[in-house]
C-alpha positions in Angstrom: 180.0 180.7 121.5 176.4 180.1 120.5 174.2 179.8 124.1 172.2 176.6 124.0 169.3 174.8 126.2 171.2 171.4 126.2 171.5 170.7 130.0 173.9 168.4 131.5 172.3 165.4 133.4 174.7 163.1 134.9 176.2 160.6 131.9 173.7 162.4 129.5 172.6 166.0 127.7 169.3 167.2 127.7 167.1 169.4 125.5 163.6 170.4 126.4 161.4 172.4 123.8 158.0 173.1 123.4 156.6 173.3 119.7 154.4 175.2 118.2 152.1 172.5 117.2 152.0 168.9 116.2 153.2 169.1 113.2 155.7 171.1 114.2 157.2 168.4 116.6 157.3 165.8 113.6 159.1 168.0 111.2 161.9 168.7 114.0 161.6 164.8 114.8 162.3 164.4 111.8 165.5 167.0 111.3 166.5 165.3 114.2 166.5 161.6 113.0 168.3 162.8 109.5 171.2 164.4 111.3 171.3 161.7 113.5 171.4 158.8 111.0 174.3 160.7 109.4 176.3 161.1 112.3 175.4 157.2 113.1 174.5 158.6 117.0 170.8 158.2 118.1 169.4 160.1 120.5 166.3 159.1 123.0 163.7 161.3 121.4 160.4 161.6 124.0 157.0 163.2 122.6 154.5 163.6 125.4 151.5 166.3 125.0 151.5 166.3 121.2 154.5 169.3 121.5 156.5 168.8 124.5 160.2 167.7 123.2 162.6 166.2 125.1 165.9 164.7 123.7 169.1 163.2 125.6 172.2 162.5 124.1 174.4 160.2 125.7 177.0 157.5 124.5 175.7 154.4 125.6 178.9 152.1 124.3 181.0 154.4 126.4 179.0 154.8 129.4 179.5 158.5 129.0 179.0 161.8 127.1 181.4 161.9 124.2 182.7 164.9 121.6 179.8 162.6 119.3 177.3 163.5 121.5 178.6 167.5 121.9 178.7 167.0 117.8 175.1 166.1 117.6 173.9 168.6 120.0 175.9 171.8 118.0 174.1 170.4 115.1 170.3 170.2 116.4 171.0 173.4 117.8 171.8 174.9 114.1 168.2 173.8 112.6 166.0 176.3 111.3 164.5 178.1 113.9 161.2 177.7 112.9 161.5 174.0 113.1 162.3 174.7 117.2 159.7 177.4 119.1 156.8 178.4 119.5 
């Protein structure tokens, strides 16, 4: 099994990642929002610093993480690498 960064945090999954630019941070936001329109499950996505990431995944309608939210995370974590670090 793949290691990840997502973190669990209570009812929720966490990602922290710090991008290489601004730029950078849009083109992931933007992997991000394609996969997650697909899989019709939206994660809070939190840009602070111009390249400081943070996404959590939670299911809000269940009050609870989920295999959807699991789903989403394998999938963000199988984005082109140089979409992620530094």
């Amino acid at each position: 099994m793949k290691k990840t960064a997502w973190k669990r945090a209570g009812k929720s999954l966490i990602l922290k990642l710090t991008m290489k630019d601004f730029p950078a941070a849009l083109a992931f936001i933007r992997a991000v929002a394609k996969l997650a329109e697909a899989e019709d499950h939206h994660p809070d996505i939190h840009l602070t610093r111009y390249r400081n990431l943070r996404l959590e995944l939670t299911t809000h309608d269940a009050g609870a993480l989920t295999e959807r939210d699991y789903r989403l995370a394998a999938k963000i974590d199988k984005l082109p690498r140089r979409l992620k670090r530094v």
